[in-house]
C-alpha positions as CSV (number, residue, x, y, z in Angstrom):
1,X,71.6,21.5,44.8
2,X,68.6,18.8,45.0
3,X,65.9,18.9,42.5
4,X,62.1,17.1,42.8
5,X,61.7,17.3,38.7
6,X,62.4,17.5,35.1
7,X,59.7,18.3,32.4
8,X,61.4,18.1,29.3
9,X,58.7,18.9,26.9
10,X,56.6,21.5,29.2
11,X,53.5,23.9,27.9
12,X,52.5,25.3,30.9
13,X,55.3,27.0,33.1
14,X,55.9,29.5,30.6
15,X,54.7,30.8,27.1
16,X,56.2,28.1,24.1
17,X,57.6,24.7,24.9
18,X,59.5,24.5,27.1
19,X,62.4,22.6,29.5
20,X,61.2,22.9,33.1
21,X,62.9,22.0,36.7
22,X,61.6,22.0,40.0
23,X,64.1,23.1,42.5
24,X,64.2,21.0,45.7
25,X,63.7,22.8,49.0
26,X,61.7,25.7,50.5
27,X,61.3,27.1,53.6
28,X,58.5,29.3,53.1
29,X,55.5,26.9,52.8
30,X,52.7,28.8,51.8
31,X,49.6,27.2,53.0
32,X,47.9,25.6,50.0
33,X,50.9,25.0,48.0
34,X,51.0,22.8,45.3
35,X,54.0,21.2,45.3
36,X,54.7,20.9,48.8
37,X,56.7,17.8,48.0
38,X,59.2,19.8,46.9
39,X,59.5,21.8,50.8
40,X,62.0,19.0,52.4
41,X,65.9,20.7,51.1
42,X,67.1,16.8,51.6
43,X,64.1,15.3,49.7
44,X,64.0,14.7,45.4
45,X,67.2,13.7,43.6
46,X,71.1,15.3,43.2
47,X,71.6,17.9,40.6
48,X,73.9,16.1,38.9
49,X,76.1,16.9,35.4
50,X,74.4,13.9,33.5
51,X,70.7,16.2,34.4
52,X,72.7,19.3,33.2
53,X,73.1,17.5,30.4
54,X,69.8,16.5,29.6
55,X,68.7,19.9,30.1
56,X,70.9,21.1,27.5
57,X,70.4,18.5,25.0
58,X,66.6,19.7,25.8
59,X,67.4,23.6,24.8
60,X,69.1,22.4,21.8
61,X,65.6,21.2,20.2
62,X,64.9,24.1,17.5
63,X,61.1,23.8,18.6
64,X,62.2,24.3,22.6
65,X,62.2,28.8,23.3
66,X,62.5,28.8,26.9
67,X,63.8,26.7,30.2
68,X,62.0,27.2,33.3
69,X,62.8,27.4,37.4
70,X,61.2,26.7,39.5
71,X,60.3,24.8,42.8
72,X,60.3,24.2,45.9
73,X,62.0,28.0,46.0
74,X,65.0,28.9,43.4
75,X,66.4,31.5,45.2
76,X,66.7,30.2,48.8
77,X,70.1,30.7,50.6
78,X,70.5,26.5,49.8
79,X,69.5,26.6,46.3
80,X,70.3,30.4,44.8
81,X,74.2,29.7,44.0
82,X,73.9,26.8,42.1
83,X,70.7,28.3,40.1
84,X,72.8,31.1,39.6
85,X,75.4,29.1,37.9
86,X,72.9,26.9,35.9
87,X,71.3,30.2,34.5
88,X,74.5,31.7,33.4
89,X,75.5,28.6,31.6
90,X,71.9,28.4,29.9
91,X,72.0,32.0,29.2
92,X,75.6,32.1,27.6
93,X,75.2,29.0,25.8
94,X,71.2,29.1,24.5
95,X,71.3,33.2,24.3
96,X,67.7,32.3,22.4
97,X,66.2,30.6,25.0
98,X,64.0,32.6,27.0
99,X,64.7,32.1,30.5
100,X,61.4,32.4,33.7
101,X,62.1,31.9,36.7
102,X,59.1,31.5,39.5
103,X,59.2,32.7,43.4
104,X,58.1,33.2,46.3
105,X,59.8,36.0,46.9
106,X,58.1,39.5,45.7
107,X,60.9,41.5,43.0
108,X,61.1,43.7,45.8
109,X,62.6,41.7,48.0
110,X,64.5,40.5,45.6
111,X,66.0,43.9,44.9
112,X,67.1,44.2,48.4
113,X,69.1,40.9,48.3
114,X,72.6,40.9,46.6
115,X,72.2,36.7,45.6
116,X,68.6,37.0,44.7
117,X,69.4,39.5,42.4
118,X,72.3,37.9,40.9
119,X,70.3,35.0,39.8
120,X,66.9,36.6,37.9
121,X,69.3,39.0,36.1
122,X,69.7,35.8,33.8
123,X,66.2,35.9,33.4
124,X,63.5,37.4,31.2
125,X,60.3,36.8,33.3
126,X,60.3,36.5,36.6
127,X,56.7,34.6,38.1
128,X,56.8,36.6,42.2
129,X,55.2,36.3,45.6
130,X,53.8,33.9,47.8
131,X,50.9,31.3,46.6
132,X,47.9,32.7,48.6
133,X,45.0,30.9,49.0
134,X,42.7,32.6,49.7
135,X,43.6,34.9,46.1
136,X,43.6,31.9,44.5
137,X,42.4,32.1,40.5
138,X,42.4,29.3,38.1
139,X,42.0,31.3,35.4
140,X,45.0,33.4,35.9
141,X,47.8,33.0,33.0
142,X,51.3,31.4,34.4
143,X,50.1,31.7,38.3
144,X,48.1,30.4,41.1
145,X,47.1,33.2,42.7
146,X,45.9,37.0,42.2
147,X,48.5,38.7,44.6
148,X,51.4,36.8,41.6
149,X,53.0,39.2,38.9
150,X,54.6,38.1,35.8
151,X,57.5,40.7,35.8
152,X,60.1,41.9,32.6
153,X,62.9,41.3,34.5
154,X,65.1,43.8,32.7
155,X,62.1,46.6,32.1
156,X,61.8,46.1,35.8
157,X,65.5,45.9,37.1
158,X,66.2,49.1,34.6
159,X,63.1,51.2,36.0
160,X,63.7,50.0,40.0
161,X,60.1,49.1,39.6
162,X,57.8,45.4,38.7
163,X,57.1,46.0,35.1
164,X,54.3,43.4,34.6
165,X,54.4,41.6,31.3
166,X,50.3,40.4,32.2
């Protein structure tokens, strides 16, 4: 896995402080996108145990309550595995830490996908669908655009249906 960032101290992907990182890689390219650095799967820097690490040393910070995915796109075939593993490391060792998780993809999609699935059942919130531009609101909480949900993951993976937290 490649990632574009690290936010160690991060207010704003997430309610509380938090520990942020950008997944590299995403094939979807919504038009309007901010981060479209973040599109090229061999652009940004190697995962790597030493940025595990940091990460980790991050979540041990009593004042840090959740860690953050995001990207480029989390759950794309090249990227879903190894955010899989990351979350179920964060999740077993920082049971405390709240754990969001942003994507393109809608939860029902994700329902429909074995891997997808996998990975945001480590979650608690899960940020969905496309960036659309033409929906976009800046005064939305935790998104960029209308057509965005702010799901409980488990409310919504219980119930078969997106169980919006906003």
């Amino acid at each position: 896995m490649r990632y574009a960032g690290l936010i160690k101290e991060d207010f704003e992907n997430g309610i509380g402080v938090g520990c942020t990182l950008f997944v590299q890689g995403c094939s979807r390219h919504c038009p309007g996108c901010f981060n479209p650095e973040t599109w090229d799967f061999e652009g940004g820097k190697e995962f790597t145990p030493i940025v595990k690490h940091e990460i980790f040393e991050e979540l041990k910070k009593r004042y840090v309550s959740r860690f953050t995915l995001l990207g480029g796109e989390p759950l794309e075939k090249a990227n879903v595995k190894d955010c899989t593993e990351l979350l179920a490391e964060i999740a077993t060792v920082f049971p405390w830490i709240s754990i969001w998780i942003y994507s393109s993809y809608t939860f029902e999609e994700i329902l429909d996908d074995h891997d997808k699935l996998a990975c945001i059942m480590y979650g608690n919130v899960l940020v969905d669908g496309r960036f659309i531009e033409s929906k976009k609101d800046p005064s939305l909480q935790f998104r960029g655009s209308s057509n965005q949900r702010v799901i409980n993951i488990w409310k919504s993976i219980e119930t078969g249906n997106a169980e919006l937290l906003l």
